[in-house]
C-alpha positions, 0 to 999 in steps of 0.5 A: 546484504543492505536492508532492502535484499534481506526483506526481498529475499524474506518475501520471496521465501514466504510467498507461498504461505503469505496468503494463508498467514496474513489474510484476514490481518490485512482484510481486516484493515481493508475493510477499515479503509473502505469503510471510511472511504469509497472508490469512484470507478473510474479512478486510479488505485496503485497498491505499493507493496502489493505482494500476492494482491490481497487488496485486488482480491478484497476489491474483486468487485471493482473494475478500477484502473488498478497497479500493484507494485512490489519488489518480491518476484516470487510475490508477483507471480502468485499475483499474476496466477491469480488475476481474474482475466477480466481486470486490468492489473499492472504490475510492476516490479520496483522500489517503493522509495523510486516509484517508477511512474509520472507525477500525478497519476493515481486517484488512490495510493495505498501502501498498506504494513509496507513502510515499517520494511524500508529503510527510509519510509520517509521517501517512500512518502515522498514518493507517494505524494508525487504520484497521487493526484492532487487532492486524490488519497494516500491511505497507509497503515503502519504497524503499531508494534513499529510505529506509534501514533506519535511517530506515525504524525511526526513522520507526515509532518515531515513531507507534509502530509496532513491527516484526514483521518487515523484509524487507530481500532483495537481490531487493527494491528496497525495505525491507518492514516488517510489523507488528502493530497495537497502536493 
């Protein structure tokens, strides 16, 4: 079984107790995020990895033009379950190293605890920095246990992402990087 089935088939078996598990380790990072950052209303946030939509949940109160993408079924439709009928929530189905959407066309990319899962985050970046508009956001976090902050800064350089911002918090399991999109 190749590294993308094996972590598919894991999440699809955890769906069910994701929420409880990793709640308020990934609030925590969303409110991290936010703090340093602001949505504008009218712009566009895909979430890549967005599994049972804790983000969606924590950005409740926004009506953003929102997309979660994710490559766990059983995730999705815990998502699907419970989308608040009055948002707009795209979700899709798919690979976050073969994104299937047109260039430039989100405000904010998110890919929050989701890079350390595949096989060449390095693509996924890639990937990330197509779809984003230009001078739009591309906001990930990375597990410390995984990555170190080193790691973490040769990695943009490789596609050429330069830091914003690194939030590097001792409340945070992971490091959080956001930058501008320069394409």
């Amino acid at each position: 079984m190749n590294h993308k089935k094996i972590i598919q088939s894991r999440y699809n078996a955890t769906a069910e107790v994701y929420d409880r598990r990793y709640r308020d380790i990934q609030t925590r990072k969303y409110q991290l995020i936010f703090k340093s950052i602001s949505i504008d209303p009218m712009k566009s946030v895909l979430d890549i990895g967005c599994g049972t939509g804790n983000l969606f949940s924590f950005l409740k109160n926004i009506n953003n033009i929102n997309c979660g993408i994710d490559f766990s079924w059983d995730s999705l439709k815990r998502l699907q379950n419970r989308v608040n009928r009055s948002r707009t929530i795209q979700i899709v189905c798919g690979d976050a190293e073969n994104l299937p959407f047109q260039k430039e066309k989100f405000d904010l990319v998110l890919a929050i605890t989701t890079l350390q899962n595949l096989p060449d985050p390095k693509k996924c970046l890639e990937e990330m920095k197509t779809i984003c508009k230009r001078d739009g956001l591309i906001t990930v976090s990375l597990l410390k246990k995984k990555f170190t902050k080193e790691d973490t800064e040769v990695l943009l350089n490789e596609v050429q992402l330069i830091p914003h911002q690194i939030i590097n918090d001792e409340s945070c399991e992971d490091i959080i990087v956001i930058c501008r999109n320069k394409i």
